[in-house]
C-alpha positions, 0 to 999 in steps of 0.5 A: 457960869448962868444957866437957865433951864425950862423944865416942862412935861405933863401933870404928874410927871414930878417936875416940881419933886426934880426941881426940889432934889435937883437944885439941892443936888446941885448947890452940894455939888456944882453950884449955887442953884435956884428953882421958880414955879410959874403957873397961871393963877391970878394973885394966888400962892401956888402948891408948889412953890410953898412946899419948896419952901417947906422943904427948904429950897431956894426958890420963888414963884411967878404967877398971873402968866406964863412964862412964855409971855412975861419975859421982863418978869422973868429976866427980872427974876433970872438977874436977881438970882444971878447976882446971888451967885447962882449958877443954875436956874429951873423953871417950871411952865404951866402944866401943859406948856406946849409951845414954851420952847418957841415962847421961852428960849427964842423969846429970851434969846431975841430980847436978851441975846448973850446974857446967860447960856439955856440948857437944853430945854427938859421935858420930864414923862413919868413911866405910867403916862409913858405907857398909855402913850406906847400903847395908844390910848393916852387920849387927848393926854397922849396928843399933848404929851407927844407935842412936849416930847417933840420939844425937848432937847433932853427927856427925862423919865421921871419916877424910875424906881417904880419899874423894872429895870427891864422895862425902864430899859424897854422905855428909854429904848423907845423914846429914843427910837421915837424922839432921836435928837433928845438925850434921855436920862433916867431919874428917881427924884425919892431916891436920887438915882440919876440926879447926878447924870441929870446935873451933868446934862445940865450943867454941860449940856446946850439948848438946840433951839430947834423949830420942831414940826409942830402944827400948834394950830391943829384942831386935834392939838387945840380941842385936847387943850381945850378940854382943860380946866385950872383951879386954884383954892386957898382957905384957912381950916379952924380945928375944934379939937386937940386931937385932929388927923390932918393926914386924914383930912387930906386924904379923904377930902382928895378921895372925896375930889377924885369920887366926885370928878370920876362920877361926872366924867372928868379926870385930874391928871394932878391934883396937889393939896398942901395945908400947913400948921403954924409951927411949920408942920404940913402934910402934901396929899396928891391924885394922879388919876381918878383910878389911881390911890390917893398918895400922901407925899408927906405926913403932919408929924403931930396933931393940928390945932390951925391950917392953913390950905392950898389946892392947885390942879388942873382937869379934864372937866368943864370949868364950872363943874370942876368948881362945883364938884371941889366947893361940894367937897371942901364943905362936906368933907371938912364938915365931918371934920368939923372944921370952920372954914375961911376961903382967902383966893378961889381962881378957876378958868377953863385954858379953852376961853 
C-alpha cells in the first residue's frame, strides 16, 4: 500500500504533535511512515520540521511553496519515501490551507492519476477554537475554520484530553450535525487516546474528492486571509555564562512577543519558538493566543552554553508591525539575558500582498 494524507486545520490545532505521534504509532503498528512539513518561507528552516527530527521521526520539509502549487516537488518527495518502503505519507500545508483539497488531491490525481491511494483529506480543530466557532465569536478565525472543516472528509479533535468527557462528547455531536460527510475521531497526540481509531481511518479510509460549496472568492473569506501575516526568524544566541536558563529565555521572550502584539492589537493564533544546543538538548516554547499562558512543549534538560533558534509564526497583524514588535523583543529580551546575537534568515510577508 502507498498512501498520502493532507493534514490541514487552523494554527494551534496540533497538526505537527499528531503528525509526530501518528507516524511513530504507525511504523510500531501498521507500516513504515513518513511525515513532511510544508510552509511558505523562502530557504528557511521550519519549527516544525526541525523539533520532528529532534524528536526522532522520519520526516522532511518542503518550503518557498505550497504544496498546493509545487506538485513536481512533492511527487518527487512522495516517490523517494515510497522507495524506502513507506506506506503512509502526512503533510501539513500552510497554516490556513483553505482550498488544498482542490489544490492537492485533484491536482495530484489529474497529473499523477494511479500512482498511490489519497486518504481521506484531514482537517484537525482543537476544543478551544471549537468553541469560539459554536458560540459565534471566532471572528475572521471562525470564517476560515468553517471553510477548512467544509473540506474534510475526516475531522479530528485535536487535544481531547483537555475537556470533559461530557463536553467532548457535546462537540463531536455538533460537528457531525454541522459537517455530515466527515467521519470524526477524537485525539489526544500527549497521551496517544485515539491514535489507534486515527491510524485505522487512515489506513482504511479513501479520499471523497468532493467539490465543497465554497466561494473562495468571497470578500468576507479573502479580507480575514488578508488580515495575516508570516515570520519566519532564525539566529544564533552566544551564552556569556555557565549557568544560563534557556527555559527562562524562551519563556519570557514568548510573553514578551505575546505582551507586544496584544498591546498593538494583533493576535498569534501560533507562535513556535524552538532553540537547540549543540549536544542535542532543546527547549520548544509556543503562544496560542495573546490571552492564553505561554506553554513550554518541552524543557532543556541541562544549562546552555550555545544556541541555535528558530521562530515561525503566523498573526493576525500588519506585516511590518509583526516585524517590529519581534525584532524589539528579540534584542531586548535577549539583552537581559546577555546574549550576543547573530541572525542567519528573517523572512516575513503579510499572505494579503
Amino acid at each position: 500500500m502507498k498512501k498520502f494524507v493532507v493534514f490541514s486545520g487552523f494554527l494551534g490545532s496540533g497538526k505537527t504533535t499528531t503528525m509526530m505521534a501518528l507516524t511513530r504509532y504507525y511504523s510500531a503498528h501498521y507500516g513504515r511512515a513518513a511525515m513532511i512539513s510544508n510552509d511558505l518561507g523562502t530557504g528557511v528552516t521550519l519549527a516544525d520540521h526541525k523539533l520532528a527530527q529532534l524528536e526522532g521521526c522520519n520526516a522532511s520539509q518542503i518550503t518557498d511553496a505550497c504544496i498546493c502549487f509545487c506538485h513536481d516537488v512533492l511527487m518527487t518527495r512522495l516517490n523517494g519515501y515510497f522507495d524506502e518502503g513507506c506506506e503512509l505519507i502526512v503533510s501539513d500545508i500552510p497554516g490556513f490551507g483553505v482550498g488544498a483539497q482542490e489544490h492537492v488531491y485533484h491536482g495530484l490525481t489529474e497529473h499523477y492519476p494511479g500512482q498511490f491511494a489519497l486518504g481521506p483529506f484531514t482537517v484537525l480543530i482543537e476544543p478551544r477554537n471549537l468553541s469560539l466557532i459554536r458560540s459565534g465569536e471566532a471572528g475572521d478565525m471562525g470564517i476560515i475554520l468553517d471553510a477548512q472543516l467544509k473540506e474534510a472528509d475526516l475531522i479530528v479533535l485535536n487535544k481531547c484530553d483537555l475537556p470533559e468527557a461530557s463536553e467532548r462528547d457535546a462537540d463531536l455531536a455538533w460537528l457531525q450535525e454541522r459537517y455530515p460527510w466527515a467521519k470524526q475521531v477524537s485525539v489526544s497526540a500527549k497521551t496517544g487516546e485515539g491514535l489507534d481509531a486515527l491510524a485505522l481511518a487512515l489506513r482504511d479510509g479513501t479520499a471523497s474528492l468532493r467539490h465543497p460549496e465554497i466561494d473562495y472568492e468571497a470578500d468576507d473569506l479573502q479580507n480575514a486571509m488578508g488580515s495575516l501575516s508570516e515570520y519566519y526568524l532564525q539566529y544564533r544566541a552566544l551564552v556569556c555564562c555557565d549557568d544560563f536558563d534557556g527555559n527562562a529565555y524562551l519563556t519570557e521572550l514568548a510573553r514578551e512577543i505575546q505582551r507586544t502584539a496584544g498591546a498593538a492589537g494583533g493576535e498569534i493564533p501560533h507562535l513556535k519558538l524552538l532553540a537547540w544546543g549543540p549536544e542535542g538538548d532543546y527547549g520548544k516554547a509556543d503562544i496560542l493566543g495573546v490571552d492564553r499562558p505561554v506553554e513550554l512543549f518541552h524543557r532543556f534538560e541541562n544549562p546552555c552554553t550555545d544556541l541555535a533558534v528558530l521562530l515561525n509564526t503566523s498573526a493576525v497583524c500588519p506585516d511590518e508591525t509583526l516585524d517590529r514588535l519581534i525584532e524589539d523583543a528579540v534584542r531586548e529580551v535577549s539583552a537581559r539575558y546577555q546574549l550576543e546575537i547573530t541572525v542567519f534568515k528573517k523572512d516575513h510577508f503579510g499572505l494579503g500582498e
